[in-house]
Structures are given as C-alpha cells and as structure tokens.
C-alpha positions as CSV (number, residue, x, y, z in Angstrom):
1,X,-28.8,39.3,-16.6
2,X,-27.3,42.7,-17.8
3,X,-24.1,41.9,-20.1
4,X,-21.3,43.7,-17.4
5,X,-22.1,41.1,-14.8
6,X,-21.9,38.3,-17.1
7,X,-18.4,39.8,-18.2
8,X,-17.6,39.6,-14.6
9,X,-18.7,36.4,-13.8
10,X,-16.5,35.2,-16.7
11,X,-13.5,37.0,-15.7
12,X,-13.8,35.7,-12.1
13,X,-14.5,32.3,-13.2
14,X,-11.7,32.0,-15.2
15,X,-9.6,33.9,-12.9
16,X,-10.3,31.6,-9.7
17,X,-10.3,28.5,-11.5
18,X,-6.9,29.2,-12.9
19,X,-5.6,29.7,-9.7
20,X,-6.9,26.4,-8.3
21,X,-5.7,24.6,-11.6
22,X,-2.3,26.4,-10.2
23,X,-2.9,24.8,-6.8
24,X,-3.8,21.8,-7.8
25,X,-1.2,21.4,-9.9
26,X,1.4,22.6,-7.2
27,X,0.4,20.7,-4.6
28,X,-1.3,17.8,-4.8
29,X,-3.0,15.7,-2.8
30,X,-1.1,12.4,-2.9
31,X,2.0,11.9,-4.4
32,X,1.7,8.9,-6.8
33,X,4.2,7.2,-9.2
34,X,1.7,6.2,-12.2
35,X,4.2,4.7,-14.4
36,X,5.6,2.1,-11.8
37,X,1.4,1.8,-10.9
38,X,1.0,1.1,-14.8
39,X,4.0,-1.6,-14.9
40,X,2.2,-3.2,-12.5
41,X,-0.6,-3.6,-13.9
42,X,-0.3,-3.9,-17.5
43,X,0.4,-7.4,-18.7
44,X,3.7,-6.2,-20.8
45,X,5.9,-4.1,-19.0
46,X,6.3,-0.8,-20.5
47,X,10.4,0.5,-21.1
48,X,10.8,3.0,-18.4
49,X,13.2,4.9,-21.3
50,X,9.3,5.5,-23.2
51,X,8.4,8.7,-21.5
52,X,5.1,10.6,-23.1
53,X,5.9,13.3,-25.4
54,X,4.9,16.0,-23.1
55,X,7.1,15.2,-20.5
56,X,9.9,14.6,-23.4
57,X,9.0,18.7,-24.3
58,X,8.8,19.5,-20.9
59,X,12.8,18.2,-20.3
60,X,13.9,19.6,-23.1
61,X,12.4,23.5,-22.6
62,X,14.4,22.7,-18.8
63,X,17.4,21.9,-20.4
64,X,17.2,24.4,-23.1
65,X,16.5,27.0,-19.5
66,X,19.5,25.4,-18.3
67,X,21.9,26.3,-21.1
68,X,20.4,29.6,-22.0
69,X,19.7,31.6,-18.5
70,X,22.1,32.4,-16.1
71,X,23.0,30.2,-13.4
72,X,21.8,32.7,-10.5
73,X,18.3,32.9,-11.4
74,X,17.5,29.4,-10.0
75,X,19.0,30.8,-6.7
76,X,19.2,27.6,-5.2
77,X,18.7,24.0,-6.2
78,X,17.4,21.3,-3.8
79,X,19.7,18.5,-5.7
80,X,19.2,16.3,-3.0
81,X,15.7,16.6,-2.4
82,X,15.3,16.1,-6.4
83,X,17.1,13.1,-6.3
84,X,15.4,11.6,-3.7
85,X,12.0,11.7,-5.4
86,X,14.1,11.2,-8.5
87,X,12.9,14.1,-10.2
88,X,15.0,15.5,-13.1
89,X,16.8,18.9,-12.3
90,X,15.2,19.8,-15.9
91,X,11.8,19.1,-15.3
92,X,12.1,20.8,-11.9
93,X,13.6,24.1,-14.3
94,X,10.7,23.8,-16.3
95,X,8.0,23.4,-13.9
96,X,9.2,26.8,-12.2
97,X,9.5,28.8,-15.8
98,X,6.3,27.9,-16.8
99,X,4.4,28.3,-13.0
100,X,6.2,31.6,-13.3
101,X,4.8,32.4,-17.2
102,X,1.6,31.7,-16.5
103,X,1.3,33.8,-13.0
104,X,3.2,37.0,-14.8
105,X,0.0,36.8,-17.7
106,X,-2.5,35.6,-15.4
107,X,-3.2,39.4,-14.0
108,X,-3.1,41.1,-16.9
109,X,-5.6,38.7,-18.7
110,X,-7.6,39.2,-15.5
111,X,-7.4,43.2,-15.3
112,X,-8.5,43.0,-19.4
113,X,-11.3,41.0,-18.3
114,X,-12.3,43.4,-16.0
115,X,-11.4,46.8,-18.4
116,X,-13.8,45.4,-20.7
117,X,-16.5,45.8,-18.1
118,X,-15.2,49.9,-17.4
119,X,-13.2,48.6,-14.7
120,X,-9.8,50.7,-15.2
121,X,-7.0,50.2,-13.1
122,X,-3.6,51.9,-13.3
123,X,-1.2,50.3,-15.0
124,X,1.4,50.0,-12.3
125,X,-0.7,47.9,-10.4
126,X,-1.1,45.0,-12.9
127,X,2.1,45.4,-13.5
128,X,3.5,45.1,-10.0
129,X,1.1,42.2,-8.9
130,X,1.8,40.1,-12.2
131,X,5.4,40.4,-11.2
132,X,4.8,39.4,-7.4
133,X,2.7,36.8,-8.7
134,X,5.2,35.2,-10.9
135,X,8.1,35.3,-8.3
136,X,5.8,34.0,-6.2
137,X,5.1,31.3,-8.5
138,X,8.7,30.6,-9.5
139,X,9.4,29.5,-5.9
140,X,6.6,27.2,-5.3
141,X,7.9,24.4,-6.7
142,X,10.9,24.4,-4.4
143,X,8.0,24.7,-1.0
144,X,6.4,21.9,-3.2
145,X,9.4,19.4,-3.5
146,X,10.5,20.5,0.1
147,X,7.7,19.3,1.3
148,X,7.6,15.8,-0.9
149,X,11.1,15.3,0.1
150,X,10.1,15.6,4.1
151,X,7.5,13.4,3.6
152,X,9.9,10.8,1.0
153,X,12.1,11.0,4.4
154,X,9.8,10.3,7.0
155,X,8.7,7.2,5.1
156,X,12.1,6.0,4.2
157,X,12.7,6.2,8.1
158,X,10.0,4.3,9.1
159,X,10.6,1.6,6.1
160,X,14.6,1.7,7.6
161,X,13.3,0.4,11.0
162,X,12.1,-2.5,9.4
163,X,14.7,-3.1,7.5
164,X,17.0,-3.3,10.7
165,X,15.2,-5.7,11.9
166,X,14.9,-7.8,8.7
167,X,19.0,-7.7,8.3
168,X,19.6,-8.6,11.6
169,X,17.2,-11.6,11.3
170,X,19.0,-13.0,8.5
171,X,22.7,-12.2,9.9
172,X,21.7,-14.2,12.9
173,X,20.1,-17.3,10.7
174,X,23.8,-17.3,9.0
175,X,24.0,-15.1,6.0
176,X,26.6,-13.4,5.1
177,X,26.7,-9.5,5.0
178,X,25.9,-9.1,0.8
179,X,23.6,-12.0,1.1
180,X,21.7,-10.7,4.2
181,X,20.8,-7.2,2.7
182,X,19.8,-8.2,-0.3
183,X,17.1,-11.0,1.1
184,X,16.3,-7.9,3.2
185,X,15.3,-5.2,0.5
186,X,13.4,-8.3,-1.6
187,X,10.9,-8.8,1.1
188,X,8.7,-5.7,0.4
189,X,8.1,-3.7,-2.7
190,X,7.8,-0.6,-1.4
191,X,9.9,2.4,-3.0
192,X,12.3,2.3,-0.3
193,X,13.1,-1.6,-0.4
194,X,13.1,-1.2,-4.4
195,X,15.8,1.4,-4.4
196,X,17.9,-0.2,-1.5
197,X,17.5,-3.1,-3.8
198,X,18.3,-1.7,-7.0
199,X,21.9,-0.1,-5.2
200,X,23.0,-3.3,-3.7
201,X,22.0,-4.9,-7.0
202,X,24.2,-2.8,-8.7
203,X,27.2,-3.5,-6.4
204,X,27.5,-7.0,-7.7
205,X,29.1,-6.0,-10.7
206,X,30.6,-2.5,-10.0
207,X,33.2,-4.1,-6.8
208,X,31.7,-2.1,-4.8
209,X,31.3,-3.5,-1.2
210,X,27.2,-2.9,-0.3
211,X,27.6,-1.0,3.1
212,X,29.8,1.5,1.1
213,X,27.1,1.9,-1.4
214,X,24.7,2.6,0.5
215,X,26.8,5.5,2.6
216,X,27.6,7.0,-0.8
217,X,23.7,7.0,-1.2
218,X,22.7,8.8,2.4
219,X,25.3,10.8,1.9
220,X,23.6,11.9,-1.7
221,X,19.8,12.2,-0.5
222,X,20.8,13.3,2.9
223,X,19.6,10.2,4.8
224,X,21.9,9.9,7.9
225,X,19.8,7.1,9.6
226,X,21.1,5.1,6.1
227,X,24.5,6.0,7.4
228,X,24.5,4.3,10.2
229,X,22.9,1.2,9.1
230,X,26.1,1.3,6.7
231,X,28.5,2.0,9.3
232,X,27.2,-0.6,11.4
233,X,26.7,-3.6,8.6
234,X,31.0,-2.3,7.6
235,X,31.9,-2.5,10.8
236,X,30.2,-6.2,11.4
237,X,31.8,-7.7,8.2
238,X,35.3,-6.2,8.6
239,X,35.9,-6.2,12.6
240,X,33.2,-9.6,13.1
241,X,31.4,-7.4,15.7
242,X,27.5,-8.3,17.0
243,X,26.0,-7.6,14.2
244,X,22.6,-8.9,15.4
245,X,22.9,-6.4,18.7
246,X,23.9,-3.7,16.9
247,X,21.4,-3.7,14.7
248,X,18.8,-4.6,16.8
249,X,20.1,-1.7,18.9
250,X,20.1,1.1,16.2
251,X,16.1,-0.4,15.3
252,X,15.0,0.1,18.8
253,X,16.5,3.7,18.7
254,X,15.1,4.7,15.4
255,X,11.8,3.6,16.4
256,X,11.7,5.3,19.6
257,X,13.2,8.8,17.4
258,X,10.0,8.0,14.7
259,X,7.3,7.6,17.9
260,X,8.8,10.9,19.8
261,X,8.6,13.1,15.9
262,X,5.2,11.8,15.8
263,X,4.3,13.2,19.3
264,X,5.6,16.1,18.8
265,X,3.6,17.1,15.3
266,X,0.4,15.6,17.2
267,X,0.8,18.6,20.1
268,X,1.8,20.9,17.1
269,X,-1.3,19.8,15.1
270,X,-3.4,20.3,18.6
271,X,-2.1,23.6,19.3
272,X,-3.0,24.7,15.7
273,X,-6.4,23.5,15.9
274,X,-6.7,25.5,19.2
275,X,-6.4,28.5,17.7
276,X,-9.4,28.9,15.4
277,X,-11.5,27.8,18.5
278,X,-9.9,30.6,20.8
279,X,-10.9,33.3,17.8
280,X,-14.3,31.7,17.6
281,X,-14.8,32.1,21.1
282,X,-13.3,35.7,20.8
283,X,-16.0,36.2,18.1
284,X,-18.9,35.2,20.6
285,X,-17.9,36.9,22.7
286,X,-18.2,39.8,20.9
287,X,-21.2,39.4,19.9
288,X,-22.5,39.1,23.1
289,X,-20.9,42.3,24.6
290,X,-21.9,44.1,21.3
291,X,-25.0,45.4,21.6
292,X,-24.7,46.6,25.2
293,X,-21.7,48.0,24.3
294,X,-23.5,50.3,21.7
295,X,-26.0,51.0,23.8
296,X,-23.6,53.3,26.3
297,X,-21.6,54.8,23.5
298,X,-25.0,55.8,21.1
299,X,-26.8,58.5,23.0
300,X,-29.8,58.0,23.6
C-alpha cells in the first residue's frame, strides 16, 4: 500500500467519522433523561443540583456567549420549546458555538489532510465551505430541539387524554377540584404526570389556585390542549358546572384529534415510501429500453 493512499484513507476516515460523531451527536436516536433513569435506580438518590463538571463548563462557556456576543447572532430562540424539554437557554448557546467551531475547522483540517497528499485546492474554497458548514452547523441544534419539542408535544397530548379521564373519575367519586388533580398526576410516572405533579404541588404553598397554574404553564410551553383542561377544571369549581361531562367531553375530542394526526402522518409516511419505488421502477425501466435505445442512435 503506497503512502498517498494511506494518507487518504486517513483523511477520509477521520473526515466521515467526524461528521457522523456530528450526527450522532445532533440527532440522536432516542431521547433519554439518564439522570432521572439513574435516581431511579441507584439506592441513594443523587441531588439533581450535582451536575458533572462537563456539563457545569458547558453552561458556563453559554452564559459567558450570552454576556459577551451580541444578542442578534442567536437570531431566534425557541424559549418555549427549551423549556419544555427543560433544556437551559445556556447549554442550548453552547451546543450551537461549539457545533459551529468544530464545522468552521473541520474542512480545513480535511483539505490539509488532503494537501499533504498533492491534493491543492484554492483557498477560497475551504474557505467558503468551512463557513457554510459552520452556519450550517450553528442552526442544527434549533431543527434538533424543534423536532424533540414536537415529539415532547405529541406525547404530552396523548398522556393529557388520560389524564381527562383520570380527573373526571375522581370528580365524579367526590373529590374536590385540588384534590382530584393531584390523585390524577400521582397515578403514572411518566414525565408528563411528574411535571403536572410537581406544578400543582407547588400551588399548595404559592395561593395559587391549580387550574390557573396550569394555564400559566400552556401558556409558557405552548400547550393549548393544557388550556382547556384548565379552563374547564376553573370553570367547574367556580360556576359548579358538569365537570364529569365536560371533561369526558374534551377526552373524547382530544382522542379523536390524536387518532386523525396519526392518519394523516401514516398517508404522509406512505406517500414518501412511494417515491423511491416509482424512481426504482423509472430505473428498470431504463435499463430495459437502454440497449435498444443505443442500438438506433450508434450506427451501425
């Protein structure tokens, strides 16, 4: 094996498994809260306050990007989207700063790489795709956290149908309106009973009446289906209307909105799978034609 092609296997090694590191990293396959998996699981529950050091740097260099840079760089901050998968607006800096750092080096370390083999290239064009790179780079995480949030949504819909159901249960066994939401959100541990449960926990000792809490929280992570469970649990404890019916009402409704989103991406993912058949058959077809087709334009 002669030395240049060793050189370039190198470079494109390292070059395409950067990349998919960047990938990877960008867009995972699951999105998975380890440290409430870890409380779980460890007999002695870890402080949520004891972050790991990297993750302490990590906030820091976002709030120090914060501070320093000018506010229109970031162009536009998905606040709500960030606090619905409770992500710091720091860490969410940082993450796009370094994505961006490491696509604006990433093509000149490759295009060295490749000089060192006598592959010269002019300089403009390193220089123009490290830059496209980066900007491309510094707006992935806000395509990756836009689509964490539309998933965080979908679930919290589907875990809101059931919750309905669960307060209007206990609102027709008797229980008043604090009482009845609370016994709701303790049934399941899911994320989305934990943090309904951790808001009308909180309202206990802030005054706070629960239905209002928990309008002041769709209104901050853009959850309108939240809304009108409030509206409807307000309207039951300070006009004593059917609280059962409504609710029941506003369940059967949300499920039939869940069942008809869910159609509608199945006949979106069909119609997307029909298209690489259609270009395969395209392709055989072709082929077929293609030697016949040579035949009467080659002379013969």
């Amino acid at each position: 094996m002669s030395a240049g092609l060793l050189v370039a296997m190198t470079a494109g090694a390292l070059l395409f498994g950067g990349l998919a590191a960047l990938v990877m990293r960008l867009f995972p396959a699951q999105h998975v809260a380890l440290d409430d998996a870890f409380e779980r699981i460890t007999p002695t529950t870890r402080p949520r306050s004891a972050a790991p050091s990297d993750l302490t740097r990590k906030d820091r260099f976002g709030a120090w990007a914060l501070r320093t840079m000018p506010p229109g760089i970031w162009v536009r901050t998905p606040v709500r989207e960030l606090a619905l998968l409770q992500i710091p607006v720091t860490r969410f800096y940082a993450d796009k700063l370094i994505v961006a750092g490491l696509g604006l080096v990433a093509v000149p370390a490759a295009t060295a790489l490749y000089g060192a083999m006598g592959l010269r290239l002019p300089i403009a064009i390193p220089a123009v795709a490290s830059l496209g790179l980066a900007a491309l780079l510094f707006f992935a995480p806000n395509a990756a956290v836009a689509r964490d949030a539309k998933r965080a949504r979908g679930q919290f819909r589907r875990a809101l149908a059931l919750y309905l159901d669960l307060v209007a249960v206990e609102r027709r066994s008797g229980a008043g309106v604090r009482p009845a939401m609370e016994a709701a959100a303790d049934v399941a541990d899911t994320w989305v009973f934990r943090r309904l449960g951790e808001v009308l926990r909180r309202t206990r000792w802030s005054g706070q009446q629960p239905w209002d809490a928990l309008e002041q929280m769709a209104d901050e992570l853009g959850l309108p289906d939240l809304k009108d469970l409030a509206d409807i649990v307000g309207l039951s404890a300070t006009e004593g209307a059917a609280a059962y019916d409504h609710l029941r009402a506003r369940s059967s409704a949300l499920r039939s909105a869940i069942l008809s989103d869910d159609l509608t991406e199945a006949n979106n993912v069909g119609e997307r799978m029909a298209i690489p058949s259609s270009l395969l058959g395209v392709i055989f077809m072709a082929l077929l034609i293609a030697p016949a087709v040579l035949r009467m334009a080659l002379p013969t």
